[in-house]
C-alpha positions as CSV (number, residue, x, y, z in Angstrom):
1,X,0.0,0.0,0.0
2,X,1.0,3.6,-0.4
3,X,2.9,5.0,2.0
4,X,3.0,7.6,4.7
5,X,5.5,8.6,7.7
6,X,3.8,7.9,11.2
7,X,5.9,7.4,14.7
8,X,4.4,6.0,17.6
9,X,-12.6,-34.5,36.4
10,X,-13.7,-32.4,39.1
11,X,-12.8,-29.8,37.5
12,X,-15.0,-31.0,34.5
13,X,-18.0,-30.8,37.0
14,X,-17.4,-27.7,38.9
15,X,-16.5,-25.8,35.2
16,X,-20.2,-27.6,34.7
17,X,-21.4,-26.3,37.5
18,X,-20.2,-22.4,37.2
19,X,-21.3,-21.8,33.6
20,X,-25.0,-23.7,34.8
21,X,-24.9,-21.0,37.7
22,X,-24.0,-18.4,35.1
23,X,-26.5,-19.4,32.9
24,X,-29.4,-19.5,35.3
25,X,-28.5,-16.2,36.7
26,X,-28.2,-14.4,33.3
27,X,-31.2,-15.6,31.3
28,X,-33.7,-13.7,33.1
29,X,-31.7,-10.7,32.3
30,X,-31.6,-12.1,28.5
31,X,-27.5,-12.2,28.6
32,X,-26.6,-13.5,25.4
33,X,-24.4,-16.4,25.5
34,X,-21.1,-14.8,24.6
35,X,-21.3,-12.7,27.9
36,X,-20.5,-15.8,30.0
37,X,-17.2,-16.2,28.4
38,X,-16.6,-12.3,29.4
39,X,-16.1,-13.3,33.1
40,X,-12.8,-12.7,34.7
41,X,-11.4,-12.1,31.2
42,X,-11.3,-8.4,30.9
43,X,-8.0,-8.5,31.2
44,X,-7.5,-9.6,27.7
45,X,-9.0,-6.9,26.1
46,X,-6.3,-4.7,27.1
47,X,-3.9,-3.8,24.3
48,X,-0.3,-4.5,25.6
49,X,0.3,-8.4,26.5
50,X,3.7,-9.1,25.6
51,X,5.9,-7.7,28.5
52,X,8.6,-8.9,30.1
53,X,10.0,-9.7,33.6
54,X,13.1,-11.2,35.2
55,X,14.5,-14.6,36.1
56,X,14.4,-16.9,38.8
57,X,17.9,-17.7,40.6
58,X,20.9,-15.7,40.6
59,X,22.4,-15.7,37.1
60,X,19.2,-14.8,35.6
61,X,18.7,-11.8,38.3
62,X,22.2,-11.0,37.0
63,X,21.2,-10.5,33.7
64,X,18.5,-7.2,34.2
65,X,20.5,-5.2,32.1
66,X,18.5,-2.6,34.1
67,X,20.9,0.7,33.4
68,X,21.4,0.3,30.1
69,X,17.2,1.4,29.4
70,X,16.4,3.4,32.4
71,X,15.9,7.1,31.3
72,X,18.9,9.6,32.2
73,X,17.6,12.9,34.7
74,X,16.8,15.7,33.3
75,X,19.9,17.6,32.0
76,X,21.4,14.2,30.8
77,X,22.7,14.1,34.3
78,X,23.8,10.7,35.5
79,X,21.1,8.5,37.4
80,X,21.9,8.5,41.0
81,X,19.2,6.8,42.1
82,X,19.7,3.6,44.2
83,X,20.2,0.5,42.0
84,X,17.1,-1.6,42.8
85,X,15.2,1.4,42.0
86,X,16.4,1.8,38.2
87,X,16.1,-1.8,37.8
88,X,12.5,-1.2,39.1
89,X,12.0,1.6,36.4
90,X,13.4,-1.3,34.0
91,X,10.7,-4.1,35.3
92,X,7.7,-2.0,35.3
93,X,8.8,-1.0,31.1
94,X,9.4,-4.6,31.1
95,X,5.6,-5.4,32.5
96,X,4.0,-2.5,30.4
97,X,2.4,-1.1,33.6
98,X,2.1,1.8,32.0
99,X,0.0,0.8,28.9
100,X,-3.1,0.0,31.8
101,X,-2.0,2.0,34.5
102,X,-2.0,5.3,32.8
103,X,-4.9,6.7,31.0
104,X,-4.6,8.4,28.2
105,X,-3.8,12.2,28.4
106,X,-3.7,11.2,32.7
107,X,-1.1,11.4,34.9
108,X,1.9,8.8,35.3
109,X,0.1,5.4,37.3
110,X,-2.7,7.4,38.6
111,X,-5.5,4.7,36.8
112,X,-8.8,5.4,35.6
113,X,-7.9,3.7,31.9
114,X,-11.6,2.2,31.2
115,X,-11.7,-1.2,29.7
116,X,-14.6,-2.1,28.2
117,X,-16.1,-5.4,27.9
118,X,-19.1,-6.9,27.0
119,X,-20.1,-7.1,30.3
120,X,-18.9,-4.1,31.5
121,X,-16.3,-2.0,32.2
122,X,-13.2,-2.2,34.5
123,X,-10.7,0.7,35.5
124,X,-7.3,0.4,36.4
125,X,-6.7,1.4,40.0
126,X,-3.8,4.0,40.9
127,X,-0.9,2.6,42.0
128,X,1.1,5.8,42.9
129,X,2.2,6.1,46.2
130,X,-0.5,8.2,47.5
131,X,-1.6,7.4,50.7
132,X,-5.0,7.8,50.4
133,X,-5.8,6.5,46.6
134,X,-2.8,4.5,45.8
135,X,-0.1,2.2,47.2
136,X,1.1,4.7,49.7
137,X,0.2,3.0,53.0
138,X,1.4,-0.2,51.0
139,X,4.3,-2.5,52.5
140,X,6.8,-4.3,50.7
141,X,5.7,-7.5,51.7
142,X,2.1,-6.8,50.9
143,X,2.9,-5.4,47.3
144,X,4.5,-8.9,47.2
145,X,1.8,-11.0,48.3
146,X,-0.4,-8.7,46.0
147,X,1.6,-10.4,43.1
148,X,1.8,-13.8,44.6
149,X,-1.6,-14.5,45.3
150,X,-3.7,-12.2,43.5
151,X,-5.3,-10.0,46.5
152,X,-5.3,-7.1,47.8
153,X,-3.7,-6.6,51.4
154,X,-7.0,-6.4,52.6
155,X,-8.2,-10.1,50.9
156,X,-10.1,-9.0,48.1
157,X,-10.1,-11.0,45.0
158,X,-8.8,-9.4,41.9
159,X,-10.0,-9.5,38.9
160,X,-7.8,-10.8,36.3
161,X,-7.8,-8.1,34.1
162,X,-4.6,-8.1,35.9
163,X,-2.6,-11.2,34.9
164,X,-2.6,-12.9,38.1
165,X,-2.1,-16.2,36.7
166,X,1.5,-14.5,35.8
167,X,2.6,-12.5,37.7
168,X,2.0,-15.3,40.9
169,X,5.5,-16.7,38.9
170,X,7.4,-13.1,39.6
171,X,10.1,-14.0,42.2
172,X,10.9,-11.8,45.6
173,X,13.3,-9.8,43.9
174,X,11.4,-8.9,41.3
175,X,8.5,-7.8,43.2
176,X,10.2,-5.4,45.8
177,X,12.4,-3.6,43.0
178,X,9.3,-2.7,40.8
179,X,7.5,-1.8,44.3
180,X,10.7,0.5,45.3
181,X,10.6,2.1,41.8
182,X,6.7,3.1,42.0
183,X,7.2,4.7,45.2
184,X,9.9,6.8,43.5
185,X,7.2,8.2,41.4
186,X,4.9,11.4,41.8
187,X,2.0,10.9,44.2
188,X,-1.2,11.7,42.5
189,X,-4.5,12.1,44.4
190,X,-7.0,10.8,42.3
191,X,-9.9,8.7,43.2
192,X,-9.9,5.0,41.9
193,X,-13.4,4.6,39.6
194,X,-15.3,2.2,40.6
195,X,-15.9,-0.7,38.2
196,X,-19.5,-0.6,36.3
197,X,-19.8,-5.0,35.4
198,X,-23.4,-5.9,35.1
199,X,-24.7,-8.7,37.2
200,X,-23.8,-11.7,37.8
201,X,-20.1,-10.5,36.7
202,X,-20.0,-8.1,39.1
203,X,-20.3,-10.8,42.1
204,X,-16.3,-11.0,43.0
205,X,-17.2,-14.4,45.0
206,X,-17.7,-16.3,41.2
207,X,-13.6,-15.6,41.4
208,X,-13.3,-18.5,43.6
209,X,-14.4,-20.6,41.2
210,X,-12.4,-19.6,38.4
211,X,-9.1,-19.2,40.9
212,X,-9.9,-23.0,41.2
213,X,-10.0,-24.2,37.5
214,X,-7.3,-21.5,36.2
215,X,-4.9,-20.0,39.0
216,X,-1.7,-22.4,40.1
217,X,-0.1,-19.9,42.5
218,X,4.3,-20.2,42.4
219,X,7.5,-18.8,41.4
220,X,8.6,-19.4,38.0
221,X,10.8,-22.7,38.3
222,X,13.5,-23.0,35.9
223,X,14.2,-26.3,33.9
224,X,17.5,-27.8,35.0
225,X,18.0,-29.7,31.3
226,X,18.0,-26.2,29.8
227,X,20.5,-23.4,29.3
228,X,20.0,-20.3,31.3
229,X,18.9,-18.3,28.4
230,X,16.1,-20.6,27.4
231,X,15.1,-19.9,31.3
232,X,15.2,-16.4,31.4
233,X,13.5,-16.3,28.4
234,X,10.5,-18.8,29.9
235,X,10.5,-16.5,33.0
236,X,10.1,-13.3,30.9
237,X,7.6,-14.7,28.3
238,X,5.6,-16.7,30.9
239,X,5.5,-14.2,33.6
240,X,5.1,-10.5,33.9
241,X,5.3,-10.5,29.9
242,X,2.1,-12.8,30.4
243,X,2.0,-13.2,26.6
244,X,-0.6,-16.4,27.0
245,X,-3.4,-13.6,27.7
246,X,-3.6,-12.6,24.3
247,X,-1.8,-15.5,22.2
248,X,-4.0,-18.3,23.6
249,X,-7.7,-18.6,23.1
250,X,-10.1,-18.0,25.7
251,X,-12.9,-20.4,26.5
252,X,-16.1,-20.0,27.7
253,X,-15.3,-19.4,31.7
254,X,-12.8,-16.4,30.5
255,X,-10.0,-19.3,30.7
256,X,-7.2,-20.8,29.3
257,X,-6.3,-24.7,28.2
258,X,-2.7,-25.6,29.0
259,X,-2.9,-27.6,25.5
260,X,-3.9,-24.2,24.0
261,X,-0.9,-22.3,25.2
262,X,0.6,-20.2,22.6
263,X,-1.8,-21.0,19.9
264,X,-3.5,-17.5,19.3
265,X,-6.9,-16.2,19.6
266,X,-9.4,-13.3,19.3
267,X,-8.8,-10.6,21.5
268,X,-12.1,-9.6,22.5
269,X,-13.7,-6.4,21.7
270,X,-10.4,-5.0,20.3
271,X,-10.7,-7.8,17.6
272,X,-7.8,-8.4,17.2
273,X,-5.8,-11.6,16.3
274,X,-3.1,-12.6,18.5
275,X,-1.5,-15.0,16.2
276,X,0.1,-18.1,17.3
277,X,3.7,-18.1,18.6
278,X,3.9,-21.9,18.1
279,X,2.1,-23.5,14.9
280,X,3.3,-22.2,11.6
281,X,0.1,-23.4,10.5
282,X,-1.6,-20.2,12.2
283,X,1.3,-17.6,11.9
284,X,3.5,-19.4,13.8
285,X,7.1,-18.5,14.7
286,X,8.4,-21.9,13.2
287,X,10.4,-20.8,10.4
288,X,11.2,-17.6,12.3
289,X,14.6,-17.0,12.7
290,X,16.0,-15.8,16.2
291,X,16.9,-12.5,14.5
292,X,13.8,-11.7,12.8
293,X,11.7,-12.1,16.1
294,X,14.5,-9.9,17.8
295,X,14.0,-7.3,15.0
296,X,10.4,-7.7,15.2
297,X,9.9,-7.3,19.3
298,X,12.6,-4.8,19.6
299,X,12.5,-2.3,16.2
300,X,8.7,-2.9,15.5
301,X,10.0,-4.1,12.3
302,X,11.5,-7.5,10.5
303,X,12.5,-9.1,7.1
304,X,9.4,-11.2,8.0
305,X,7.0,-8.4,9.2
306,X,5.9,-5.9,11.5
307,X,4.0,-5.2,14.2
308,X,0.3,-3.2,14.2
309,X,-2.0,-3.1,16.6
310,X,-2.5,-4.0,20.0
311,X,0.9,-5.7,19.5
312,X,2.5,-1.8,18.4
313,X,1.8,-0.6,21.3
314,X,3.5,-3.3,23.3
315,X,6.6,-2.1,21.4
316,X,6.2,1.1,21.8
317,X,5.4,1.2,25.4
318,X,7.5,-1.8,26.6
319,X,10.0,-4.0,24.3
320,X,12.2,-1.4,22.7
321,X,13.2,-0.5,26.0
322,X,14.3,-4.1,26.9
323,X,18.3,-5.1,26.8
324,X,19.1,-7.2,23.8
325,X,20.0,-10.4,25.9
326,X,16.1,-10.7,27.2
327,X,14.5,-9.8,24.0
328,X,17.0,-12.9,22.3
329,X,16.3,-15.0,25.3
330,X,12.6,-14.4,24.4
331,X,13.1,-15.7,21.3
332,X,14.9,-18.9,22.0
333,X,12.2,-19.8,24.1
334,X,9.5,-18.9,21.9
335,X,11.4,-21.0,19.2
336,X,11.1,-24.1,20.9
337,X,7.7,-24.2,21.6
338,X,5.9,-27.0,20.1
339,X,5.4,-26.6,16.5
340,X,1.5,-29.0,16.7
341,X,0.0,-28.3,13.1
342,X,2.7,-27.5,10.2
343,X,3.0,-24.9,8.0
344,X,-0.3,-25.1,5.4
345,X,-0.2,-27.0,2.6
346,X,-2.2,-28.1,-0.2
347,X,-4.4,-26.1,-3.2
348,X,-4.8,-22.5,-2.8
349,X,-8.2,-21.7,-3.1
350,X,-9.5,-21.1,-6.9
351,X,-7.9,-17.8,-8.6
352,X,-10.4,-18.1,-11.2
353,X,-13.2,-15.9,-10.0
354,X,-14.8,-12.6,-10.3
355,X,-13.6,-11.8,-6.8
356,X,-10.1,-12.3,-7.6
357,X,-9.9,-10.9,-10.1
358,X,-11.3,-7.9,-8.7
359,X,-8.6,-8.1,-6.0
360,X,-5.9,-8.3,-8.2
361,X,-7.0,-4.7,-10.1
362,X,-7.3,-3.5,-7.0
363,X,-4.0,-4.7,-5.4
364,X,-2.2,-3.7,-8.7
365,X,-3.8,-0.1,-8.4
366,X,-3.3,0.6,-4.7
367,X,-1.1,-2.1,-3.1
368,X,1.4,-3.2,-5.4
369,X,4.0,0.2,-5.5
370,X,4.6,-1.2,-1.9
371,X,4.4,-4.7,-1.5
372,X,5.7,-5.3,-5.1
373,X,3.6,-6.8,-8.1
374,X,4.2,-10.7,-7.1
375,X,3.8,-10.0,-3.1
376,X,7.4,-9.8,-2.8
377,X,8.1,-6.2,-0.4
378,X,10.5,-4.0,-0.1
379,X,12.3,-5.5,3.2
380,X,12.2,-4.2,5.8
381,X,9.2,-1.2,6.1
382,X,6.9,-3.1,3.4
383,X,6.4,-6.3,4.6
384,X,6.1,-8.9,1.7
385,X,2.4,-10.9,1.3
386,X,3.6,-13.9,-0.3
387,X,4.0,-16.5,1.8
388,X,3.0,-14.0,4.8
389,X,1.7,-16.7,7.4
390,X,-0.3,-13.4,9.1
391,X,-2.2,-12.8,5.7
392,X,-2.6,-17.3,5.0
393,X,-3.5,-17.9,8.6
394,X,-7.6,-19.1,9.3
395,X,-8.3,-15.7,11.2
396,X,-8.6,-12.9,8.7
397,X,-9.2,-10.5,10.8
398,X,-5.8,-8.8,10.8
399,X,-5.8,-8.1,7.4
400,X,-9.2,-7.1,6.7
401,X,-8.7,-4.6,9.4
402,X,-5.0,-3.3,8.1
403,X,-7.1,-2.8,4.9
404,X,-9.7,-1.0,6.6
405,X,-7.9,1.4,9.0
406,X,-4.4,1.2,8.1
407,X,-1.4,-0.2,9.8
408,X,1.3,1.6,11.8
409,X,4.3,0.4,13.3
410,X,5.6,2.3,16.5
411,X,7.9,4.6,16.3
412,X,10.9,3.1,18.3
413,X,14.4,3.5,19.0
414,X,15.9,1.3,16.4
415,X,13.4,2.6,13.7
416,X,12.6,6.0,14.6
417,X,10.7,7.0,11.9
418,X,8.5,3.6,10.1
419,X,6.7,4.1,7.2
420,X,2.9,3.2,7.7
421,X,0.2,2.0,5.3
422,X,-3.1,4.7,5.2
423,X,-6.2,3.0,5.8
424,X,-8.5,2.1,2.4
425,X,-11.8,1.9,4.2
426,X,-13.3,4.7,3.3
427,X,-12.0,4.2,-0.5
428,X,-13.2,0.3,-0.5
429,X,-16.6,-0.6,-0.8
430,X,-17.3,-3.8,1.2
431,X,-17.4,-5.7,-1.5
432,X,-14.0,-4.5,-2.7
433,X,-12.1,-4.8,0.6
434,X,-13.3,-8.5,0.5
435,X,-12.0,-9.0,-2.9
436,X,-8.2,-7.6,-2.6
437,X,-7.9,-9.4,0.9
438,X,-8.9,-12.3,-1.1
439,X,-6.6,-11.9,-3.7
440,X,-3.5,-11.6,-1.5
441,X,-4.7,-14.4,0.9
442,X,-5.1,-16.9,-2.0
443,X,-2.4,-15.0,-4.7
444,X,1.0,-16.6,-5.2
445,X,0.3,-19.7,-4.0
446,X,-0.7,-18.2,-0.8
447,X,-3.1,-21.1,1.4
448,X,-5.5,-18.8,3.2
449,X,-9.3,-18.8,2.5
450,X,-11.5,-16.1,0.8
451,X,-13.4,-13.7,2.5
452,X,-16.6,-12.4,2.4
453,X,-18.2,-8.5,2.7
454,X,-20.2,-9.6,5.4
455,X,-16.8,-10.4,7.3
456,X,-15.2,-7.1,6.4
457,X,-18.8,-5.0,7.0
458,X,-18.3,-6.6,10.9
459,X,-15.1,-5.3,11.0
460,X,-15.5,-1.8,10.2
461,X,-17.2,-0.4,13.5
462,X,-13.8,-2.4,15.9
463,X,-12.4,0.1,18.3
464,X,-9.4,1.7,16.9
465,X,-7.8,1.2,20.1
């Protein structure tokens, strides 16, 4: 596309037994079905999943890198703040903390971001170190259990719109550095929102039940058959990064399957697809090579790709910021995660049809001066569509919606000024935005699927953000 400059067994019966609870308590309220899968997932709506955090035993801790991304003074002084404070500043990058924690145009941790759900909406609390509004009056040792166990000091159950189910793997360490770094920052006095979840998601005591089937509270342990990089990067990817939220679908209690790990799924409301990270057959990492998911974490950018979206702003906010030794150990993990399905295979889908051959006069109009006449880009700022595993994949959401309203890549520190691709949606008729994702989903021996202008039409009113 054209382009233009743009920077930034009993649990069988008691899962029975919740969603038959659910169920009963919703239909005199005439819930629609999908609503029960909103509980306890809010979390996942949030754009921002892909963070990082630090290893278990002593030489991962020694790996935190955490002066080489902590922001100089003002001045371009040096930093004399105490040590476990910068590498506080370096976690809390590393968790994105500041992608919920901050609303937008609002003041540094002070809360109030609204996340809205189709049950609801949730707000992120202020965790400045006010006394009377944020962590002020907080200890140490509660911030810790806080992350541990997933309650307040006080006992209440949080929702897990905050990954509890990672961040219970974030070791002592860990915790007490980001807690000495956020009460470094400016107090605000701002009044926490109260959340506004319709009934029955807004009964806190349904938690318990979903603590049960998908909460396993405990340090990250590290596996003694692999190399300490492979471990740091399973304690970063699996922990306060808590990539599973948005790369792993979400069933119908808000939670996870272990055998689903890593596998992708529809962020919901954003709609969004978080590809998978371990079958090549649904954009996959498979064929990845360690430098090309550095490249792509780090700069925004790759020879295989870039980053839009929800996943944009994780770069942006968090990964660029991260030392080259944790992004690569990242990587190695991520490349040894199972590979289940394969790359596809097998016919495209026909080429001889109205529709794509709409698409290709389309493509060869607006598309092709980018992305080349075959599909081939212009490495690295316009990613090639042949072969593309993001355009082939089932979902084709992420295209359809590139199409629609553009796609940016962050502006970062490697690649401070990306080129973007303007959106086509208010150029493209239904109908036509259909046809050329068609075409380049099914083009040059491409394995995706057509799609329809029903499936772009739902598309066109997603949240931008």
């Amino acid at each position: 596309m054209k382009p233009t400059l743009r920077s930034p067994g009993s649990l069988r019966a008691l899962r029975t037994a919740l969603l038959t609870a659910l169920l009963a308590l919703t239909k005199s309220r005439r819930a629609q079905a999908p609503l029960v899968s909103g509980l306890l997932a809010a979390g996942l709506i949030v754009a921002g999943s892909a963070a990082l955090m630090r290893a278990s035993h002593t030489p991962l801790i020694a790996d935190a890198r955490a002066a080489e991304t902590t922001a100089a003074s003002a001045g371009g002084n040096a930093d004399t703040r105490p040590d476990i404070v910068k590498r506080g500043e370096y976690l809390a990058r590393a968790g994105d903390c500041v992608a919920c924690h901050t609303a937008p145009r609002g003041k540094l941790f002070a809360g109030g971001l609204a996340m809205e759900t189709p049950f609801g909406t949730l707000y992120s609390p202020n965790i400045t170190p006010d006394a009377q509004y944020g962590i002020g009056t907080w200890s140490q040792d509660a911030f810790f259990k806080m992350m541990r166990t997933g309650r307040t000091p006080d006992g209440t159950l949080i929702y897990p719109a905050m990954p509890i189910a990672q961040y219970t793997k974030v070791t002592r360490e860990d915790s007490d550095a980001i807690f000495a770094y956020l009460q470094t920052v400016t107090p605000v006095r701002q009044p926490n929102h109260k959340h506004t979840l319709r009934f029955p998601f807004n009964q806190r005591n349904l938690l318990y039940g979903w603590r049960t089937l998908y909460f396993r509270e405990g340090e990250f342990q590290p596996d003694p058959t692999k190399s300490v990089e492979w471990n740091r990067g399973a304690y970063l990817v699996e922990g306060l990064g808590h990539c599973t939220m948005c790369h792993t679908k979400i069933n119908m209690l808000g939670g996870s399957s272990q055998s689903e790990q890593f596998a992708g799924g529809l962020i919901p409301v954003q709609n969004w697809y978080a590809p998978s990270l371990t079958s090549d057959k649904d954009g996959g990492l498979g064929d990845w090579s360690t430098k090309d998911i550095v490249d792509l974490l780090q700069a925004g950018i790759s020879d295989r790709g870039a980053v839009y979206g929800p996943m944009a702003e994780v770069t942006y906010h968090s990964l660029q910021y991260m030392s080259t030794d944790d992004i690569k150990a990242m990587a190695v993990y991520l490349k040894t995660l199972p590979d289940k399905s394969g790359r596809k295979s097998g016919p495209s889908a026909p080429t001889n049809t109205n529709v794509f051959a709409l698409g290709e006069k389309i493509y060869a109009d607006k598309c092709a001066l980018c992305h080349g006449a075959k599909g081939e880009g212009k490495l690295q700022h316009y990613p090639p569509l042949a072969g593309n595993q993001s355009i082939e994949m089932d979902s084709s959401v992420n295209p359809i919606r590139i199409v629609l309203n553009g796609g940016f890549p962050p502006g970062t520190m490697r690649n401070p000024e990306p080129y973007g691709m303007p959106p086509f949606g208010h150029e493209l008729s239904d109908t036509e935005a259909a046809a050329v994702v068609t075409y380049i989903r099914t083009a040059w021996g491409n394995h995706g699927q057509p799609v329809t202008s029903r499936d772009v039409n739902a598309l066109r009113d997603a949240p931008l953000h």
